[in-house]
DSSP file (Angstrom, degrees, kcal/mol; ACC not computed):
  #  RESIDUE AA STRUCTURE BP1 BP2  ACC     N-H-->O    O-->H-N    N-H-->O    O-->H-N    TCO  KAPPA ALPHA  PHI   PSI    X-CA   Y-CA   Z-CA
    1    1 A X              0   0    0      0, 0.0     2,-0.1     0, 0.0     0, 0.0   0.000 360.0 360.0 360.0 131.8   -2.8   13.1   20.3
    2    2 A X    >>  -     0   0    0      1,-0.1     3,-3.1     2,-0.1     4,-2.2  -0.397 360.0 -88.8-103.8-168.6   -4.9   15.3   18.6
    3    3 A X  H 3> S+     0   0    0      1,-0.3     4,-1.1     2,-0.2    -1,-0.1   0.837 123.3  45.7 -68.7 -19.9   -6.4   15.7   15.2
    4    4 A X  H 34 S+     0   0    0      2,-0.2    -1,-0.3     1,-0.2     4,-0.1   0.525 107.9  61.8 -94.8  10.4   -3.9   17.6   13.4
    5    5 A X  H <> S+     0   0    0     -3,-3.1     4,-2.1     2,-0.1     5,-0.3   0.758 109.4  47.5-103.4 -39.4   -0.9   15.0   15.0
    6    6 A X  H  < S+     0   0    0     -4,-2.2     4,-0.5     1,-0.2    -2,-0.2   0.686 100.9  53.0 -73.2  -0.3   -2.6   12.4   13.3
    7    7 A X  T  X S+     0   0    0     -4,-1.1     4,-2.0     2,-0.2     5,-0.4   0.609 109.7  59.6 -93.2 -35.4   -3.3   13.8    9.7
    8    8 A X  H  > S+     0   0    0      1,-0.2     4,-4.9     2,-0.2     3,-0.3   0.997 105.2  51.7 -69.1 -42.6    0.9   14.5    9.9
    9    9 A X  H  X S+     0   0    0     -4,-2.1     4,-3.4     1,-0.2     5,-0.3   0.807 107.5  48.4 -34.2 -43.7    1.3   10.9   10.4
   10   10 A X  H  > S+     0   0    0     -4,-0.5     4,-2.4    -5,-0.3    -1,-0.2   0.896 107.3  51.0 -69.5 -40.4   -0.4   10.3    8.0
   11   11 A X  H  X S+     0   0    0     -4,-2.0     4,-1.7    -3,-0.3     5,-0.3   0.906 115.8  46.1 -42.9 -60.6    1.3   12.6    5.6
   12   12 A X  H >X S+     0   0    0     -4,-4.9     4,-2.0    -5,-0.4     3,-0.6   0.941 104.8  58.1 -81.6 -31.2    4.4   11.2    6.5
   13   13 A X  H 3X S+     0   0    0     -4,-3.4     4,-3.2     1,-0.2     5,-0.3   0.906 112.2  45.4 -47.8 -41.7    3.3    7.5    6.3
   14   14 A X  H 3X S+     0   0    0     -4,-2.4     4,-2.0    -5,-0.3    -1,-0.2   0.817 107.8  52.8 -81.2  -6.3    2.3    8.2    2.5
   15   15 A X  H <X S+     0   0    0     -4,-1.7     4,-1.1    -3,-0.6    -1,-0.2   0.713 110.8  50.6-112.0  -5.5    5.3   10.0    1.5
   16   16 A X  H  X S+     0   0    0     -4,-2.0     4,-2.6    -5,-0.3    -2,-0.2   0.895 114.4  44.1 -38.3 -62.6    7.5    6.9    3.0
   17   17 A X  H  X S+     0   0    0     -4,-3.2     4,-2.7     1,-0.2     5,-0.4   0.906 110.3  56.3 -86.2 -16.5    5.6    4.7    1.1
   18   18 A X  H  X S+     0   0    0     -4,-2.0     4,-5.4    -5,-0.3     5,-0.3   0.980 105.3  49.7 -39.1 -59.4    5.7    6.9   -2.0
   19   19 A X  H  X S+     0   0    0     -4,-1.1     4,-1.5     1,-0.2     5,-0.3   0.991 108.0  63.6 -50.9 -52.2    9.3    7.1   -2.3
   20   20 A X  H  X S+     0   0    0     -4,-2.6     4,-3.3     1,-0.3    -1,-0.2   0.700 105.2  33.4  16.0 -96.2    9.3    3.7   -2.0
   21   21 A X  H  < S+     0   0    0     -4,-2.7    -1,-0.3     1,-0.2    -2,-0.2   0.762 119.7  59.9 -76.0 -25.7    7.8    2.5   -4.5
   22   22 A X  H  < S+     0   0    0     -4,-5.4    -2,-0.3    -5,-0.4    -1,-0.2   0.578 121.3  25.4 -66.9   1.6    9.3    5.6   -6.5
   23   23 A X  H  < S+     0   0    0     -4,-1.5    -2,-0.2    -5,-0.3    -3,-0.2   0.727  97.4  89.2-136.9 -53.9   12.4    4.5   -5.8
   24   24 A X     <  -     0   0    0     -4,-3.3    -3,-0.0    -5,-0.3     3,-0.0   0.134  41.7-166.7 -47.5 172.4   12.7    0.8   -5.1
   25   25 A X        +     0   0    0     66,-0.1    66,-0.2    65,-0.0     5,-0.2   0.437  67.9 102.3-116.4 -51.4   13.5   -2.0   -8.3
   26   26 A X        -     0   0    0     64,-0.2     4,-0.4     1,-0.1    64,-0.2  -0.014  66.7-153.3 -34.9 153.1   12.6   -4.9   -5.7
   27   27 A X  S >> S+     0   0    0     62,-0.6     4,-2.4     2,-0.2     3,-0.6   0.745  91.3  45.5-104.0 -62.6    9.0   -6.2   -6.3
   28   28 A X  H 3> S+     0   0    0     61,-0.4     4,-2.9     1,-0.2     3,-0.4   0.974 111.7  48.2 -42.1 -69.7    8.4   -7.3   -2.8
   29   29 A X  H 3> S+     0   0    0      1,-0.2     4,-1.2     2,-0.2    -1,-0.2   0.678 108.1  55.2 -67.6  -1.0    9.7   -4.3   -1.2
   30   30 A X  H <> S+     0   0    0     -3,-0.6     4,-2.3    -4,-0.4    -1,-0.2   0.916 104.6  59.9 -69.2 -42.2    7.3   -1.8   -3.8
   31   31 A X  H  X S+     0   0    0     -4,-2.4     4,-2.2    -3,-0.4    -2,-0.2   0.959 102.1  53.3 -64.0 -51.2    4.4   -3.9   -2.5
   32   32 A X  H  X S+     0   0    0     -4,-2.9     4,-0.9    -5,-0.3    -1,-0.3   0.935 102.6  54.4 -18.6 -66.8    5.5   -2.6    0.8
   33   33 A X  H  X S+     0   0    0     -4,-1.2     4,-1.7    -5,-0.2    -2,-0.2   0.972 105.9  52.4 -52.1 -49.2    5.3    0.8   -0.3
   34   34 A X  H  X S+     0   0    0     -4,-2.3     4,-1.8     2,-0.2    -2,-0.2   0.910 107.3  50.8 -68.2 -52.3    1.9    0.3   -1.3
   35   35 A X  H >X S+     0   0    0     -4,-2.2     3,-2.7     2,-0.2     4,-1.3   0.958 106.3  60.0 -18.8-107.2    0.8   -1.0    2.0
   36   36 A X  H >X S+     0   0    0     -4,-0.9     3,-3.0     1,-0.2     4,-0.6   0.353 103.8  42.6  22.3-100.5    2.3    1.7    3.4
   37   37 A X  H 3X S+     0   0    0     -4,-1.7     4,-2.2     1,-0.3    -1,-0.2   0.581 116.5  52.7 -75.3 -21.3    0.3    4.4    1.7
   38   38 A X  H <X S+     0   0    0     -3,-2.7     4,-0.7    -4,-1.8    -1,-0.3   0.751 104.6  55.4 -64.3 -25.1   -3.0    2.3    2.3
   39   39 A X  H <X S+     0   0    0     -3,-3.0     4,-0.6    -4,-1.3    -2,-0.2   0.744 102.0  48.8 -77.5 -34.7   -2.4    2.1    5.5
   40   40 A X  H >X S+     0   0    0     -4,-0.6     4,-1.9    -5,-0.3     3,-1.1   0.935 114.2  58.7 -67.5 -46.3   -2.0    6.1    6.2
   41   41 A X  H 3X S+     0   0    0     -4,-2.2     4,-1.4     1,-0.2    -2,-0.2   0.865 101.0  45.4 -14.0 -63.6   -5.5    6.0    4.2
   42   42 A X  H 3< S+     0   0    0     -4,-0.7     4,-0.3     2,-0.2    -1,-0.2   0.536 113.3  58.3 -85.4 -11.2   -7.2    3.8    6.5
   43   43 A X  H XX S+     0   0    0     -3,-1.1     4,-1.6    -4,-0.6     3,-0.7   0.988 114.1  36.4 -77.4 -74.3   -5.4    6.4    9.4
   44   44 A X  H 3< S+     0   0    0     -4,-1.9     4,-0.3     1,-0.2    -2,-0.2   0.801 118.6  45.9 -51.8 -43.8   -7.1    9.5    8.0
   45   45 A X  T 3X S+     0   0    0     -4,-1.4     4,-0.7    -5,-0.2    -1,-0.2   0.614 120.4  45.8 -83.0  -8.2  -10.6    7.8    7.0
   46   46 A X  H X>>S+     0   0    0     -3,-0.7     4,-1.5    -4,-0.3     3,-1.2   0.841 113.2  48.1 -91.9 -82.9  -10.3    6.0   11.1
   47   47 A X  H 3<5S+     0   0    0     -4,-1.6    -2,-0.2     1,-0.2    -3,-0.1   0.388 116.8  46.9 -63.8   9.8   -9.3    9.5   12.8
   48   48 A X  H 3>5S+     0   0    0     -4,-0.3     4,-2.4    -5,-0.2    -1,-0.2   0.717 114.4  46.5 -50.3 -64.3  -12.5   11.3   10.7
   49   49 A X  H <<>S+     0   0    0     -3,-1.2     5,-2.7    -4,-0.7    -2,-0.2   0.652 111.2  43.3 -61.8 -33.6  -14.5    9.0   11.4
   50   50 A X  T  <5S+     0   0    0     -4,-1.5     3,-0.2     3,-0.2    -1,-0.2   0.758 108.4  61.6 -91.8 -27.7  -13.8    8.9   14.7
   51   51 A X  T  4<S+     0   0    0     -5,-0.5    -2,-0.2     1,-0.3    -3,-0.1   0.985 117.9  36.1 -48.4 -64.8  -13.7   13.3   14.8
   52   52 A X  T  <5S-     0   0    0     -4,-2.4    -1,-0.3     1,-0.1    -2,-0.2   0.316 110.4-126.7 -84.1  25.0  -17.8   13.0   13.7
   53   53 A X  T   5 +     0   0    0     -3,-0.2     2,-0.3     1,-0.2    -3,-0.2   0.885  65.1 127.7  59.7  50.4  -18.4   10.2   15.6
   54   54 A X      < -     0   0    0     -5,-2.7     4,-0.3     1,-0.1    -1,-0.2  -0.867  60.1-130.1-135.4 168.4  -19.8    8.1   12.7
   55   55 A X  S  > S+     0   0    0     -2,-0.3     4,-1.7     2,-0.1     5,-0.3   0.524  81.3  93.0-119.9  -3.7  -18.9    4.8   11.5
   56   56 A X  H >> S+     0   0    0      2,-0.2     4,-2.0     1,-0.2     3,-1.6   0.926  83.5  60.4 -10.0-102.1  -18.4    5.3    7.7
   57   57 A X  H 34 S+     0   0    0      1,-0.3    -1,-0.2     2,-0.2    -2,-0.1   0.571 107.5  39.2   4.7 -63.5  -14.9    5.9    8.2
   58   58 A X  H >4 S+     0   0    0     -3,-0.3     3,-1.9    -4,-0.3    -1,-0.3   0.968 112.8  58.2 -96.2 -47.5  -13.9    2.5    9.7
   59   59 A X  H <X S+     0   0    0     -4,-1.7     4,-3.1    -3,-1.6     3,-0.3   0.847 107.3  43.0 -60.3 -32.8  -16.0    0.9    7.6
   60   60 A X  H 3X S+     0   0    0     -4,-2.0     4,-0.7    -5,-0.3    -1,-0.3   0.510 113.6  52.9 -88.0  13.0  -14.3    2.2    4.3
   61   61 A X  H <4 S+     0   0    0     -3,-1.9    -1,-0.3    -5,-0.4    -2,-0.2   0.226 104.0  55.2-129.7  10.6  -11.1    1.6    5.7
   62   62 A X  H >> S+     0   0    0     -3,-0.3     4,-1.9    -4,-0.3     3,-0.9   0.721 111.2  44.9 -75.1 -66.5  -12.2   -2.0    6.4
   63   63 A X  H 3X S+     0   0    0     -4,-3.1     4,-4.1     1,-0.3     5,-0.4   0.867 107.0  58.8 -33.6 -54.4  -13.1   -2.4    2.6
   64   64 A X  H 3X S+     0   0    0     -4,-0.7     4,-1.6     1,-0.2    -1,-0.3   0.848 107.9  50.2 -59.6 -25.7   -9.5   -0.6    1.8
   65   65 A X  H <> S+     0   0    0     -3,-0.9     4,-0.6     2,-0.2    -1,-0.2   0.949 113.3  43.7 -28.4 -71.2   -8.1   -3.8    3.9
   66   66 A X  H  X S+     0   0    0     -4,-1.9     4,-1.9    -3,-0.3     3,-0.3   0.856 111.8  50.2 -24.3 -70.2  -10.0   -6.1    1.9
   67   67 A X  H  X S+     0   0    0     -4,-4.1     4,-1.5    -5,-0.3    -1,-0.2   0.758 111.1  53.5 -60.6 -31.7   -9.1   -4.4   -1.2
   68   68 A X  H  X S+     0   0    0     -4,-1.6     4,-3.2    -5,-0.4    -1,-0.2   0.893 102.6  54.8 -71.8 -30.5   -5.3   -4.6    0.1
   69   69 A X  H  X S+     0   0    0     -4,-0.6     4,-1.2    -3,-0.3    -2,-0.2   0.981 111.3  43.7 -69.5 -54.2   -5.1   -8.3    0.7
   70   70 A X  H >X S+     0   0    0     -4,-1.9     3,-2.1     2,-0.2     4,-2.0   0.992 110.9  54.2 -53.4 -64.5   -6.3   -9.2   -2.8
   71   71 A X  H >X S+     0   0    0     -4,-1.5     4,-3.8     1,-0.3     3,-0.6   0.791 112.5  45.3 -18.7 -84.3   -3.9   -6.5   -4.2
   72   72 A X  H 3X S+     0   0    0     -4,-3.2     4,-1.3     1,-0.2    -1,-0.3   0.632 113.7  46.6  -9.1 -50.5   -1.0   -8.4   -2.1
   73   73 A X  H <X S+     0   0    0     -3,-2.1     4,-1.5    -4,-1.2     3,-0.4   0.969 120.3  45.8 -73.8 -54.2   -2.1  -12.3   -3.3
   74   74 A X  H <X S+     0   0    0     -4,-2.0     4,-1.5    -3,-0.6    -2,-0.2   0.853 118.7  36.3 -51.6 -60.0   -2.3  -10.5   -6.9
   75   75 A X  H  X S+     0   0    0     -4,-3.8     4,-3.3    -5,-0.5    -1,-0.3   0.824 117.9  53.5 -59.5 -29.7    1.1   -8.5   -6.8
   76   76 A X  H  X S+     0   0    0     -4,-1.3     4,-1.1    -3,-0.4    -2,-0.2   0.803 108.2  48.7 -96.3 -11.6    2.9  -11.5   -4.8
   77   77 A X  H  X S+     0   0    0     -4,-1.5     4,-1.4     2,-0.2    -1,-0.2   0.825 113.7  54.6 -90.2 -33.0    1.8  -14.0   -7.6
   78   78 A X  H  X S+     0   0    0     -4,-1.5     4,-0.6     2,-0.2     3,-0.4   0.966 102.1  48.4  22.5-125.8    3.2  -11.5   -9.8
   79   79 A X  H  < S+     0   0    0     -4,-3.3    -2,-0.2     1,-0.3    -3,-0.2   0.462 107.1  60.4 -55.5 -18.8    6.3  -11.1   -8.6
   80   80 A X  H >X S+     0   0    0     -4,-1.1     4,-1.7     1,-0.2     3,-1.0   0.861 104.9  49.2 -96.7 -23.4    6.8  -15.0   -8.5
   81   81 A X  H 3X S+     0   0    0     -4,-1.4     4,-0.8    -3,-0.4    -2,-0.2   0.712 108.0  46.6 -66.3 -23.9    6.4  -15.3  -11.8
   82   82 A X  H 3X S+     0   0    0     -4,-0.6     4,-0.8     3,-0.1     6,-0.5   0.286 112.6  57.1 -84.7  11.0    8.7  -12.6  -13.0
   83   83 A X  H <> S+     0   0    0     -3,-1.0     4,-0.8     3,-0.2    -2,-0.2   0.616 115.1  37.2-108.0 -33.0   11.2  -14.5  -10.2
   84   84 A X  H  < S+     0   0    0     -4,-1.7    -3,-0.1     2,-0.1    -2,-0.1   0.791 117.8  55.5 -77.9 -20.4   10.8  -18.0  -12.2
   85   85 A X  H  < S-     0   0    0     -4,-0.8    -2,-0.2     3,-0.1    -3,-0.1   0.939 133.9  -3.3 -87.7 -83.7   10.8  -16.1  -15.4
   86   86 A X  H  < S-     0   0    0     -4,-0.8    -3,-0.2     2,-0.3    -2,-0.1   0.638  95.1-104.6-105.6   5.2   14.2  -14.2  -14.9
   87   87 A X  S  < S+     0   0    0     -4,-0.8     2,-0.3     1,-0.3    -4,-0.2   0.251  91.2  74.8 102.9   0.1   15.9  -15.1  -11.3
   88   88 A X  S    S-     0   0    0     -6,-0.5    -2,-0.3     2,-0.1    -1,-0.3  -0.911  75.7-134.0-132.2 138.1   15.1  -12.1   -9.8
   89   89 A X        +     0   0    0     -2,-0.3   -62,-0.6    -6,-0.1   -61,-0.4   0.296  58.9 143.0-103.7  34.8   12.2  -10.0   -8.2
   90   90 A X        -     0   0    0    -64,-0.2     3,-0.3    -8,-0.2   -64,-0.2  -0.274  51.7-149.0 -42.3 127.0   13.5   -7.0  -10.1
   91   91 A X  S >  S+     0   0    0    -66,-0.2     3,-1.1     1,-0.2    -1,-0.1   0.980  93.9  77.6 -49.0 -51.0   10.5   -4.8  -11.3
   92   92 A X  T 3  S+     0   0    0      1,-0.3     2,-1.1     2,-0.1     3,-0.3   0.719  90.7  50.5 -18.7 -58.1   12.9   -4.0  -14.4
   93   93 A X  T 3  S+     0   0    0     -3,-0.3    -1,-0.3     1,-0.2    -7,-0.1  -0.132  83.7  98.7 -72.8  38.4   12.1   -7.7  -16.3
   94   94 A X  S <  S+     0   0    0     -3,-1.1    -1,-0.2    -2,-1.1    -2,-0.1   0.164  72.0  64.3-107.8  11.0    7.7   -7.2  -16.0
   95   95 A X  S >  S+     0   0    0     -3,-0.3     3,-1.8     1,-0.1    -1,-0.1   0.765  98.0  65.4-102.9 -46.7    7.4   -5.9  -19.7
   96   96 A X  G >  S+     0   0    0      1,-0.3     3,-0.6     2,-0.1    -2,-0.1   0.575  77.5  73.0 -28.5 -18.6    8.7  -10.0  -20.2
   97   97 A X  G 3  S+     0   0    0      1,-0.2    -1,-0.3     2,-0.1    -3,-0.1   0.206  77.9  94.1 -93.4   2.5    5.6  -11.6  -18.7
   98   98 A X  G <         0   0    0     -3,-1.8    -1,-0.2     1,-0.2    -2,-0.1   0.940 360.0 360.0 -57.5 -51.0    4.1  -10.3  -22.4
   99   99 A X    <         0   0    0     -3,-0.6    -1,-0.2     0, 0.0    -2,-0.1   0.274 360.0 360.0 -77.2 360.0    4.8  -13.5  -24.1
C-alpha cells in the first residue's frame, strides 16, 4: 500500500467518525466517533513519519494516544453522570449537569 492509499484511509476514517459524532444522541457511541477521527490522525502523522524516515511522527501520535485516554476517562465519567442524572446516555440532557 502506498502513500496515497493510506492518506484515503485516513480521509475516510475521519469522515466516519465525523458523522458520528454529527449525527449520533448516544454519549458512548459520540466518544467513538472521536476515537475514530484520532485514530486516522495518528495514521497520517505514523505514514509521514514513516515517508521521511523520522520519528516525530510516531512520537506525536503517541502523545495523541495519551491525550485520547484521558479524553475517554473524562467523557466516560461524563456520561455517567448525565446517566444517574436523567436515565439515559443521551447527549440531549448535558446542559442539566449545570446545577
Amino acid at each position: 500500500m502506498n502513500l496515497f492509499g493510506y492518506i484515503i484511509l485516513a480521509l475516510v476514517l475521519f469522515a466516519i467518525g465525523g458523522a458520528t459524532v454529527l449525527t449520533r444522541r448516544n454519549g458512548v457511541i459520540a466518544l467513538l466517533g472521536v476515537e475514530i477521527m484520532l485514530n486516522s490522525c495518528n495514521l497520517v502523522l505514523v505514514t509521514f513519519s514513516r515517508m521521511w524516515r523520522n520519528l516525530d511522527g510516531q512520537l506525536f501520535a503517541f502523545f495523541v494516544m495519551v491525550v485520547a485516554a484521558a479524553e475517554v476517562v473524562v467523557g466516560l465519567a461524563i456520561i455517567i453522570s448525565i446517566f444517574r442524572t436523567r436515565g439515559s446516555a443521551s447527549l440531549d440532557g448535558a446542559n442539566l449537569l449545570k446545577n
